[in-house]
C-alpha positions as CSV (number, residue, x, y, z in Angstrom):
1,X,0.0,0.0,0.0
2,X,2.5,2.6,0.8
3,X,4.2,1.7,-2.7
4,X,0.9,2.4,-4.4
5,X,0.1,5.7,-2.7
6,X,3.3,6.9,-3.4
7,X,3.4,6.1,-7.1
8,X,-0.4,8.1,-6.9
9,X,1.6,11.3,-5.5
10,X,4.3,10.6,-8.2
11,X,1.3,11.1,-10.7
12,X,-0.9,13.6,-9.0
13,X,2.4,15.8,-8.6
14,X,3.3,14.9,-12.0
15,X,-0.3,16.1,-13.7
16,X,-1.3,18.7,-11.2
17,X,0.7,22.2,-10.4
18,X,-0.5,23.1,-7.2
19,X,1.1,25.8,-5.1
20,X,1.0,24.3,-1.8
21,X,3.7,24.0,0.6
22,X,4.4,20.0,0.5
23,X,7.7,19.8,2.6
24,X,6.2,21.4,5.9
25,X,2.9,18.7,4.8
26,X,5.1,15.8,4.8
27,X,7.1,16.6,8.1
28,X,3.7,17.4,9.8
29,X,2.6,13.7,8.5
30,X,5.7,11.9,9.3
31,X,5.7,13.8,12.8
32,X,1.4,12.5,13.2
33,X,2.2,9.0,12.3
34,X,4.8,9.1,15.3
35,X,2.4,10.5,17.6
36,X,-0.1,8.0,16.8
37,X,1.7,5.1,17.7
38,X,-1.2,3.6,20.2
39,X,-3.5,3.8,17.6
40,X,-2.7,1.5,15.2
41,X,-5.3,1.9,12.0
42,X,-4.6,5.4,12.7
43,X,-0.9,5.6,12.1
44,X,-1.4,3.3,9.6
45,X,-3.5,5.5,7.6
46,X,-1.2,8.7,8.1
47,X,2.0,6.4,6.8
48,X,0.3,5.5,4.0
49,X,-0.3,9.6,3.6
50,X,3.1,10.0,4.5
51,X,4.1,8.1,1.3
52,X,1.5,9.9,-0.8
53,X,2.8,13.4,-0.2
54,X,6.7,12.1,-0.4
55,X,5.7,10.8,-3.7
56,X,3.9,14.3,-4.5
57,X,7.3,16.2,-3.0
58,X,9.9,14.4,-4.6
59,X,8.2,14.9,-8.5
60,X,7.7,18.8,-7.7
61,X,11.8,18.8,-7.1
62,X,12.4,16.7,-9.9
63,X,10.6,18.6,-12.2
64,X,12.1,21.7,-10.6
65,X,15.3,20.4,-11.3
66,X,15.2,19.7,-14.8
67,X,14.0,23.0,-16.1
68,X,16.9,24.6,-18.0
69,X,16.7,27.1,-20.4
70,X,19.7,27.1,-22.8
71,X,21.0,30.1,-24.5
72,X,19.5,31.1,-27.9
73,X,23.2,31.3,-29.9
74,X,25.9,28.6,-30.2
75,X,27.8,28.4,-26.6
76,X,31.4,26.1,-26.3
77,X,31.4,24.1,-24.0
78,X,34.0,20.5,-23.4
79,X,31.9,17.2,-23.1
80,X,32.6,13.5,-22.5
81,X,31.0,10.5,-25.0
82,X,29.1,8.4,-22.9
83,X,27.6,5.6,-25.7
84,X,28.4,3.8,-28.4
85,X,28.0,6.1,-31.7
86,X,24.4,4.8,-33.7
87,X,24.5,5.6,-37.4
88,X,21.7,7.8,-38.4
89,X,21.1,8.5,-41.9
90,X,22.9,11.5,-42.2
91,X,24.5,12.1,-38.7
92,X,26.2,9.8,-35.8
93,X,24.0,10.2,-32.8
94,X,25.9,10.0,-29.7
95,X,24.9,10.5,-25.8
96,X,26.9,13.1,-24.4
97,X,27.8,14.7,-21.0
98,X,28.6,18.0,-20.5
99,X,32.1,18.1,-18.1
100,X,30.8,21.5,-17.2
101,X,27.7,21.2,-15.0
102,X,27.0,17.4,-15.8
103,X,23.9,17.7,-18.0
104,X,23.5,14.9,-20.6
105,X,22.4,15.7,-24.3
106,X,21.4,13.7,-27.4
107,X,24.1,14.8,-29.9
108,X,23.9,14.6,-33.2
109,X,26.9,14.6,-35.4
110,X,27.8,15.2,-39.2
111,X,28.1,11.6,-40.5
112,X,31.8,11.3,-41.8
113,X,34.8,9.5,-40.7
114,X,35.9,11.3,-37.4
115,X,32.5,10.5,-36.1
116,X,32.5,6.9,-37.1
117,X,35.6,6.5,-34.7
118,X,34.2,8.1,-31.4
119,X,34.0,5.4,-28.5
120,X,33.1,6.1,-25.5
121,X,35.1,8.3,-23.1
122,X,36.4,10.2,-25.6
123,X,36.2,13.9,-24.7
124,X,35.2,16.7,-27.3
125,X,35.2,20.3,-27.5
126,X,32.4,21.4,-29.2
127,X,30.8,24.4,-30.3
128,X,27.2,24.4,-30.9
129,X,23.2,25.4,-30.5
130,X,21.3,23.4,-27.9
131,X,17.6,22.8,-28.0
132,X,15.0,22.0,-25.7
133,X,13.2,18.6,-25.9
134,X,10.5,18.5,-28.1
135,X,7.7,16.7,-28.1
136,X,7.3,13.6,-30.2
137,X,5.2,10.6,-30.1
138,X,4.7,6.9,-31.9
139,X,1.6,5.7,-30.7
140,X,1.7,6.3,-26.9
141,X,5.1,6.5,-26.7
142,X,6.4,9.9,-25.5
143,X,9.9,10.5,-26.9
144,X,10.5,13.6,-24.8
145,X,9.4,11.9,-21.7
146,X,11.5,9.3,-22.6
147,X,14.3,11.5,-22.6
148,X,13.2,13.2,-19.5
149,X,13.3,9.8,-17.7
150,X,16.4,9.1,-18.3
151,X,17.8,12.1,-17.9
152,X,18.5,14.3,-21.3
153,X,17.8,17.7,-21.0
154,X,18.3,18.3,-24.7
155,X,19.9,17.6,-27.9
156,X,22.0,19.4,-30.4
157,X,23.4,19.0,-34.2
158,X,26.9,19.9,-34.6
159,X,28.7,20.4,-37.9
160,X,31.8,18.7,-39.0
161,X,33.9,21.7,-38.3
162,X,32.7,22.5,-34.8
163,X,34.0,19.5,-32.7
164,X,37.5,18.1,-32.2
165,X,38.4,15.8,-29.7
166,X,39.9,16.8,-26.9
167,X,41.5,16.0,-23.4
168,X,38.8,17.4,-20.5
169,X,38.6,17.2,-17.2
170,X,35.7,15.2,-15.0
171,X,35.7,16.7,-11.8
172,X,33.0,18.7,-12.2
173,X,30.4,15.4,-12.6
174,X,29.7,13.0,-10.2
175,X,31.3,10.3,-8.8
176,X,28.4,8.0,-9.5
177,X,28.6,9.6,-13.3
178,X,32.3,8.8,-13.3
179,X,32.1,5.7,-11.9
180,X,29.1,4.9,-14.8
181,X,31.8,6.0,-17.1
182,X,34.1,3.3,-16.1
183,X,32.2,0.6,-16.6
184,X,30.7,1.9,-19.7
185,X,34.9,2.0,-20.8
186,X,35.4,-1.4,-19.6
187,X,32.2,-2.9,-21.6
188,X,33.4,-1.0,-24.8
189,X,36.5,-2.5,-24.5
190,X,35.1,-6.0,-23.8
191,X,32.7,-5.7,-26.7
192,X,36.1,-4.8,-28.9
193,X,37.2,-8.1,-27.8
194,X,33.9,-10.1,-29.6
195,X,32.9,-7.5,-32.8
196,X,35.1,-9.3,-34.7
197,X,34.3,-12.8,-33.8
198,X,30.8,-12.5,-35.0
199,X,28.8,-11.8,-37.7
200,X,27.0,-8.3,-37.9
201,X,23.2,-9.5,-35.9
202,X,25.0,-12.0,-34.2
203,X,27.2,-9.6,-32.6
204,X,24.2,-7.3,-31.9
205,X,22.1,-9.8,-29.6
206,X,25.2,-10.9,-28.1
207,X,26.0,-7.2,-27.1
208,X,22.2,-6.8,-25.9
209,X,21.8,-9.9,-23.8
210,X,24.8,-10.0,-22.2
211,X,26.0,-6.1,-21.9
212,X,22.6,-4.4,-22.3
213,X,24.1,-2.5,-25.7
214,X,21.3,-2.3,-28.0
215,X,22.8,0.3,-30.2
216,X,24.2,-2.5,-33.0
217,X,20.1,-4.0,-33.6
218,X,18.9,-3.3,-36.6
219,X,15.3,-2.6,-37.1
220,X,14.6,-6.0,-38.9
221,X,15.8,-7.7,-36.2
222,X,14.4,-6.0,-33.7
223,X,10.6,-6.4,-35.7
224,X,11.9,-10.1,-35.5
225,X,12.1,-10.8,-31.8
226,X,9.1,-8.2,-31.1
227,X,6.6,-10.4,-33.2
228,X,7.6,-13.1,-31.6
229,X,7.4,-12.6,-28.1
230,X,10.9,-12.3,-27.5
231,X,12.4,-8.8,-27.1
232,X,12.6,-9.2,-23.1
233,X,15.6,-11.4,-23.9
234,X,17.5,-8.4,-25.6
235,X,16.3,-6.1,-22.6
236,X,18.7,-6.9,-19.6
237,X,16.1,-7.6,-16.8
238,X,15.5,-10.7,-13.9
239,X,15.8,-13.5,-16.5
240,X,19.5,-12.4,-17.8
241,X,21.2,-11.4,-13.4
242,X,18.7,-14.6,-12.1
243,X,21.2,-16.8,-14.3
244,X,24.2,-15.3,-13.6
245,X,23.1,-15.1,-10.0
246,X,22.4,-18.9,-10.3
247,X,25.6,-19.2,-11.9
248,X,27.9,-17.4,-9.2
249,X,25.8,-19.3,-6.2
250,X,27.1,-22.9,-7.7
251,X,30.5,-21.4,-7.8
252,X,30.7,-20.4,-4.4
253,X,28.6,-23.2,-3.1
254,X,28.9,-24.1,0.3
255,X,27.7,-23.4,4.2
256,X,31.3,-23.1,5.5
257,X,31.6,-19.1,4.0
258,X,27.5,-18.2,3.4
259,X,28.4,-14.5,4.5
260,X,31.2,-14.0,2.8
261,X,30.2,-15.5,-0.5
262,X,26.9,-13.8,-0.6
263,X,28.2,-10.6,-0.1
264,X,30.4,-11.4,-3.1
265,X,27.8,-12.5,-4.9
266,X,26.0,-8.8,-4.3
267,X,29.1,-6.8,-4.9
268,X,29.5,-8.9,-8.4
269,X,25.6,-8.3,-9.1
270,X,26.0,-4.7,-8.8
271,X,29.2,-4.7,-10.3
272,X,27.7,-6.8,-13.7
273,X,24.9,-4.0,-13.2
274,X,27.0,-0.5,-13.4
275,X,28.6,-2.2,-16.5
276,X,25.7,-2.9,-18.6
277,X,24.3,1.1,-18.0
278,X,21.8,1.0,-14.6
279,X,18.9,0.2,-16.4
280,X,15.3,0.9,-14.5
281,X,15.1,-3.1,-15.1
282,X,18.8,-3.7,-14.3
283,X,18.6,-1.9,-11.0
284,X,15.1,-3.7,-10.0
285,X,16.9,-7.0,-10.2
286,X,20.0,-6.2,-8.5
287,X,18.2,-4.4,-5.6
288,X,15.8,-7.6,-5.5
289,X,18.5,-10.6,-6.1
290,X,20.8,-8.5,-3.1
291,X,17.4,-8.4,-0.6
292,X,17.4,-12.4,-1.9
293,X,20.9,-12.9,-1.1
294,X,20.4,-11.4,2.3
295,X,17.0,-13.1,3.2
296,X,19.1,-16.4,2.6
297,X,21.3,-16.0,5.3
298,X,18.1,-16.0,7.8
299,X,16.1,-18.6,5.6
300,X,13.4,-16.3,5.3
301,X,11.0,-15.8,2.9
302,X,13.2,-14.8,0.2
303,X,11.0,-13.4,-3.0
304,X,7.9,-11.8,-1.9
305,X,5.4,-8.4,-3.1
306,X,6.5,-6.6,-0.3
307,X,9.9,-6.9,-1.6
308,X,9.0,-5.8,-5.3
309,X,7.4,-3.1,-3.1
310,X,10.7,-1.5,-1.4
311,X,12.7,-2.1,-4.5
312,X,9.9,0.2,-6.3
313,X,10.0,2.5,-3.0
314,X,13.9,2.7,-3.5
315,X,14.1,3.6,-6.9
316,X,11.2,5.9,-7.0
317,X,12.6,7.9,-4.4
318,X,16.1,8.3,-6.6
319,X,14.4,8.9,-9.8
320,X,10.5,9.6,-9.7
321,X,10.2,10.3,-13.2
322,X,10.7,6.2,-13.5
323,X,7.3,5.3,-12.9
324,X,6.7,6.7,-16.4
325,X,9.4,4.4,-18.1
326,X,7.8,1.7,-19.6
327,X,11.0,-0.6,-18.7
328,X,9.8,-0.1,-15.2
329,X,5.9,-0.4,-15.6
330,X,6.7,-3.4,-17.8
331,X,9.7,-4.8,-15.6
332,X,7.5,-4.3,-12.3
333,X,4.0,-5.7,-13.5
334,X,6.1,-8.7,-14.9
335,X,7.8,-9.6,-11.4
336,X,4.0,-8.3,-9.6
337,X,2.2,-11.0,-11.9
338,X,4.5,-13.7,-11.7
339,X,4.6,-13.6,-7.6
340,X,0.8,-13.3,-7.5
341,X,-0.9,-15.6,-10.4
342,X,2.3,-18.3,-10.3
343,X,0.9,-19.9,-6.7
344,X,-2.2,-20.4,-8.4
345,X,-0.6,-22.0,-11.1
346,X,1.5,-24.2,-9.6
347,X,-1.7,-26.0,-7.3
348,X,-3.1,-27.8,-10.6
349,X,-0.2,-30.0,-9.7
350,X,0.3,-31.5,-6.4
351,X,4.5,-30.8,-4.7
352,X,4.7,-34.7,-4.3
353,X,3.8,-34.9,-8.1
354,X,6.0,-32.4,-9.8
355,X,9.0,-33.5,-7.7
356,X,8.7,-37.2,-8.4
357,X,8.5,-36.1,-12.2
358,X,11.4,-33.4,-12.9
359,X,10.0,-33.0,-16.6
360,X,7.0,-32.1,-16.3
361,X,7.7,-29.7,-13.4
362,X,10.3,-27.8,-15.8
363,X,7.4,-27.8,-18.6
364,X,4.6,-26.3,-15.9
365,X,7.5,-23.9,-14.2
366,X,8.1,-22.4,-18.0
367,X,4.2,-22.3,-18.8
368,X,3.0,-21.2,-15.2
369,X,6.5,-18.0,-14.9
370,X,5.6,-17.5,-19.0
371,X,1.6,-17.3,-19.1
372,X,1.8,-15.2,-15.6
373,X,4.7,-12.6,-17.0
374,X,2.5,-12.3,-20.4
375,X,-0.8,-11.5,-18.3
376,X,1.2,-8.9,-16.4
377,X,3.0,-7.1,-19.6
378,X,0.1,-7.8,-22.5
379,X,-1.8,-4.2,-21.9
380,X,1.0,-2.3,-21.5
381,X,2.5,-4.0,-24.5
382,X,-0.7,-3.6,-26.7
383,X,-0.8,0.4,-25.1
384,X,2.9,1.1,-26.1
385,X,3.4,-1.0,-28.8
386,X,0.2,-1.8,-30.4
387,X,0.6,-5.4,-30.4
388,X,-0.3,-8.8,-29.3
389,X,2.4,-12.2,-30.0
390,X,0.3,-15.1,-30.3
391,X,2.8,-17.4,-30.2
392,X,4.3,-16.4,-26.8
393,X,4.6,-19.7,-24.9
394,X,6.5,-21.3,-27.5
395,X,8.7,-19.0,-28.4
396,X,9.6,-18.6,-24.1
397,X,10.6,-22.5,-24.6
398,X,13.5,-21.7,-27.2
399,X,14.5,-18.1,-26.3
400,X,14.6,-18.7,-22.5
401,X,17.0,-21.8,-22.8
402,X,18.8,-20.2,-25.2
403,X,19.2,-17.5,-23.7
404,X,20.8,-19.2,-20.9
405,X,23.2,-20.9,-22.8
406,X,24.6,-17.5,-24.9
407,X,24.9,-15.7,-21.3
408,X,27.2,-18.8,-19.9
409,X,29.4,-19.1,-23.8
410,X,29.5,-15.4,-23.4
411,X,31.7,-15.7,-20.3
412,X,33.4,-18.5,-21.7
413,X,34.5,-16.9,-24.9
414,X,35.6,-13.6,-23.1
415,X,38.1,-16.0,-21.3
416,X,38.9,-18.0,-24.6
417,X,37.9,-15.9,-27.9
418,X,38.7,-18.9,-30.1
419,X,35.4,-20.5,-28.7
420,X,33.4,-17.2,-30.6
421,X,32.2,-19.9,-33.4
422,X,30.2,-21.7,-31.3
423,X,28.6,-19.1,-29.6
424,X,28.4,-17.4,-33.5
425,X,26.9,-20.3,-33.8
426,X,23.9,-20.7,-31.3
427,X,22.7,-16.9,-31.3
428,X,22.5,-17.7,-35.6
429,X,20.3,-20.3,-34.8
430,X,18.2,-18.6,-32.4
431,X,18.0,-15.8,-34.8
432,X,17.0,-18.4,-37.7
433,X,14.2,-20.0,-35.7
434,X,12.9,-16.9,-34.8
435,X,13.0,-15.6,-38.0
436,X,10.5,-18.7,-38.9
437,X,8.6,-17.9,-36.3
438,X,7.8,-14.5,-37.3
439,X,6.8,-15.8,-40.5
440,X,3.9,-18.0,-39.3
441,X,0.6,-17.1,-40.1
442,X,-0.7,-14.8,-36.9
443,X,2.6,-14.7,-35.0
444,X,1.7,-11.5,-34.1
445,X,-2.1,-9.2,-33.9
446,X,-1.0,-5.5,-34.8
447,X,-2.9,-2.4,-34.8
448,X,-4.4,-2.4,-31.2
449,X,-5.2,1.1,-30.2
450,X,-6.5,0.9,-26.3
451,X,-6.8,3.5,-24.1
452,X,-5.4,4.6,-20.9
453,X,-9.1,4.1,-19.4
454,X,-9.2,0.6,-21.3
455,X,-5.6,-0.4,-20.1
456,X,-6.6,0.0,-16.6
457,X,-10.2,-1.8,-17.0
458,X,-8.4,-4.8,-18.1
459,X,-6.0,-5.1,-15.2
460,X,-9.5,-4.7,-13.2
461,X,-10.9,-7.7,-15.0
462,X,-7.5,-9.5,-14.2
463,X,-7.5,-8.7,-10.3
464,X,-11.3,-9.5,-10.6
465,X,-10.6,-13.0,-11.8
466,X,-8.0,-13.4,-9.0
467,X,-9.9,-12.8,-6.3
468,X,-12.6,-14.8,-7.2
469,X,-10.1,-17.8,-8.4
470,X,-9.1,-17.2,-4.7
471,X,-12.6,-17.0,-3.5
472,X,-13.5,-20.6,-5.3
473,X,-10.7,-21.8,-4.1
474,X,-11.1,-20.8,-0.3
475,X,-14.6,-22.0,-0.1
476,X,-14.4,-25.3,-1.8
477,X,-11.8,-26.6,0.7
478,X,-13.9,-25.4,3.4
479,X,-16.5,-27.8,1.8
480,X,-15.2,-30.7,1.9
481,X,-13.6,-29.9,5.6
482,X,-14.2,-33.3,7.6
483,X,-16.8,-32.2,10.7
C-alpha cells in the first residue's frame, strides 16, 4: 500500500501544479504518524499519507530540477562521450555529457569519418546550438518523456567543423557519473574483444543480452524478436542477473563461508549491473537478487510483493520520473504478476507430483512463470506498442533456454575468444528460428489502439478473476472440511 500511494503522489504531482507548501505537509505527516503510535489503524492511515505526499514532494523537485533554459546562440562548452556512436542516416547520434555542469544531451553529429571512430570516453570540445526537448510521439510512446526519464535535458546538431576531440577534465560530474563512465569503458573495451568474432546480428544480440548495448540491432531484427514474443531477452532484466546469480551461487557453493560469498555475490551483481548502463530493469533485479541474497542467510521468505514493493519504494525515491518508463511499468508488473498468479498455477499440480516427475515440473515452471509474466505485460505491451504475439509460450521454450546458454558461452568466450564460433553459432540459430517464427501465419495481432481508461479496466478484469479464483478456491476446501 505505501508503494501504491506513493506512485499516486508521483502522478498527482506529475499532472497537477499546485502551489502548496508540500515539505512542511510531509514533516507534519511523518511527525502524526509518530504521535499515533497507540492507535494502530490510525498511524497506519497517516503512513500510508506520508508516502502519498513524499511521492507528490519528490516529482515537484524533480521537475524543478530539470528546467533549464539554454542560451539562444551557439555556446562552447567540453563534453565526454558516454555511448556507443548509432549511425543515423545522415549524422552519428551520440549521448553526451557536459564536463561543465553534468547535464547529458542527445548529440547529433555530421556523419563522416571522425564521427565513425568516437568510442566512449572520448572527450570533445564542441561548439554548438542546444535545444530544448521536443515533443514527439509513436503511438503512446512519449519520446520527450522518454528523454526526461532518463535524464536528457536536450539535444544538439553539430557540424563537422565544430568538434575536435579533446583531453577534459571530469571533476565537475559526479562520482556516480564517473564511476558509470568506467564501466561503460570497460564494456566498450570487452565488446572490442567479440565485434570481430561475430557476424553483424550476431554480434548485436550478443551485445544486448549480455552487456545491455542495444545500439548495434537493426530494425529487422528488432521487428523479428518483437513479433515473436521475444524482445525481453535483448532487454537486460530478472531472467538475464537470475542466471548469472544462479551461476555465481554454484561457484561459491557451500555453508562453510555463506556470509562472505553472498556478499560477493552482491558486490559482483551490482558490479555486472554499473557495467551494462543502470537500467530501470537492471537496478530492480539487483536491488531484488541483493534483498534475496540477504533473506538467505536468515532462511526467510526470500522473494515476496512486499519486496518488489521497497525495491519500487527505493528507486522511485532516486528517480520519480521512473514510474513513467515503460521498462519499469513493464519490468514491475512482470515480477508483480509472476509472484501473484504463479501460486495459483503451480496448485493444478500436487508438490509430491511435480517433484517425483522433474519434466513435467520444468514444462509447468516455464508455462505457469511465461503465461503469468504475459498476463502482467500484455496491456501495456498492446498500449505502447500496439501489439499482441500469439505465439508467446513457444517462443519462451527456445529463447529462455537459449538465452541461458549465450549468457554462460559469453563468459566462456571472453576468457577463450577462439570459442566465438560456437557461440556465433547458437545466437545464428536462435536468430533463424525466430525468423520462422515470425513468418507463421498470426505470430503477431498488430494495430491495437486501447486507451489509458481501457488499459486500466483490463487489469480490473485481471485482479477480478483473482480474487474470485481465490474465493472458489477458499470456499471449496472449506467444503469438503471433515466435521
Amino acid at each position: 500500500m505505501p508503494a501504491i500511494c506513493m506512485m499516486v503522489g508521483i502522478i498527482i504531482g506529475d499532472y497537477l501544479m499546485a502551489e502548496i507548501p508540500l515539505l512542511p505537509i510531509f514533516i507534519g505527516m511523518v511527525v502524526v504518524s509518530v504521535l499515533l503510535w497507540r492507535f494502530e489503524v490510525l498511524q497506519s492511515v497517516a503512513i500510508v499519507m506520508c508516502f502519498f505526499f513524499l511521492g507528490w514532494l519528490l516529482i515537484s523537485w524533480q521537475k524543478e530540477k530539470s528546467k533549464i533554459t539554454w542560451p539562444e546562440e551557439e555556446v562552447a562548452y567540453e563534453a565526454v562521450v558516454m555511448s556507443e556512436p548509432v549511425v543515423k542516416p545522415k549524422t552519428m547520434a551520440v549521448d553526451i555529457l557536459i564536463t561543465g555542469n553534468g547535464q547529458k544531451l542527445k548529440c547529433y553529429l555530421y556523419k563522416d569519418d571522425r564521427s565513425k571512430a568516437l568510442r566512449i570516453g572520448d572527450g570533445l570540445k564542441v561548439q554548438s546550438k542546444i535545444n530544448p526537448n521536443s515533443d514527439w510521439y509513436s503511438g503512446n510512446f512519449n519520446y520527450r518523456r522518454y528523454l526526461e526519464i532518463h535524464g536528457f535535458s536536450g539535444n544538439t546538431f553539430v557540424s563537422s567543423w565544430k568538434w575536435q576531440k579533446a583531453q577534459v577534465s571530469l571533476s565537475g560530474i559526479s562520482r556516480l557519473e564517473r564511476s558509470k563512465l568506467f564501466f561503460l569503458k570497460l564494456r566498450s573495451s570487452i565488446l572490442d574483444r567479440i565485434r570481430n568474432y561475430q557476424s553483424a546480428d550476431a554480434y548485436a544480440v550478443v551485445a544486448a543480452m549480455a552487456l545491455g548495448d542495444k545500439s548495434a540491432l537493426t530494425k529487422e531484427l528488432k521487428d523479428v524478436y518483437s513479433i515473436t514474443g521475444a524482445s525481453h531477452v535483448l532487454a537486460l532484466s530478472g531472467l538475464h542477473l537470475g542466471i548469472i546469480y544462479t551461476l555465481l551461487s554454484l561457484l561459491v557453493r557451500g555453508r562453510r563461508w555463506q556470509m562472505a560469498s553472498q556478499l560477493l555475490i552482491i558486490l559482483s551483481i551490482w558490479a555486472f549491473a554499473f557495467l551494462v548502463g543502470l537500467s530501470t530493469s537492471v537496478v530492480r533485479s539487483a536491488m531484488m537478487l541483493s534483498i534475496y541474497a540477504l533473506m538467505s542467510l536468515g532462511h526467510r521468505d526470500k522473494m515476496s510483493v512486499n519486496t518488489l514493493a521497497f525495491s519500487a519504494i527505493v528507486l522511485l525515491i532516486f528517480n520519480p520520473l521512473s514510474l513513467f518508463d515503460v521498462g519499469f511499468q513493464m519490468s514491475f508488473m512482470a515480477v508483480f504478476a509472476i509472484l501473484i498468479l504463479y501460486p495459483l498455477f503451480e496448485g493444478v499440480f500436487s508438490q509430491e507430483y511435480l517433484l517425483s516427475h522433474r519434466i513435467v515440473r520444468w514444462v509447468w515452471a516455464m508455462v505457469t512463470v511465461s503465461c503469468a509474466a504475459q498476463i502482467g505485460v500484455a496491456p501495456l505491451i498492446a498500449y505502447y506498442f500496439g501489439r499482441f504475439s500469439t505465439y508467446f509460450l513457444l517462443t519462451n521454450f527456445v529463447v529462455i533456454p537459449a538465452t541461458t546458454l549465450i549468457l554462460y558461452l559469453s563468459l566462456l568466450v571472453f576468457i577463450v575468444p577462439s570459442l566465438a564460433y560456437l557461440l556465433l553459432y547458437v545466437v545464428g540459430l536462435l536468430n533463424s528460428v525466430l525468423t520462422k517464427m515470425a513468418a507463421l501465419p498470426g505470430a503477431s495481432i498488430d494495430g491495437l489502439t486501447p486507451t489509458v481508461l481501457q488499459v486500466v479496466m483490463v487489469y480490473v478484469i485481471i485482479a477480478s478473476c483473482y480474487f474470485l479464483v481465490l474465493f472458489l478456491r477458499k470456499n471449496s476446501k472449506g467444503a469438503y472440511m471433515p466435521t
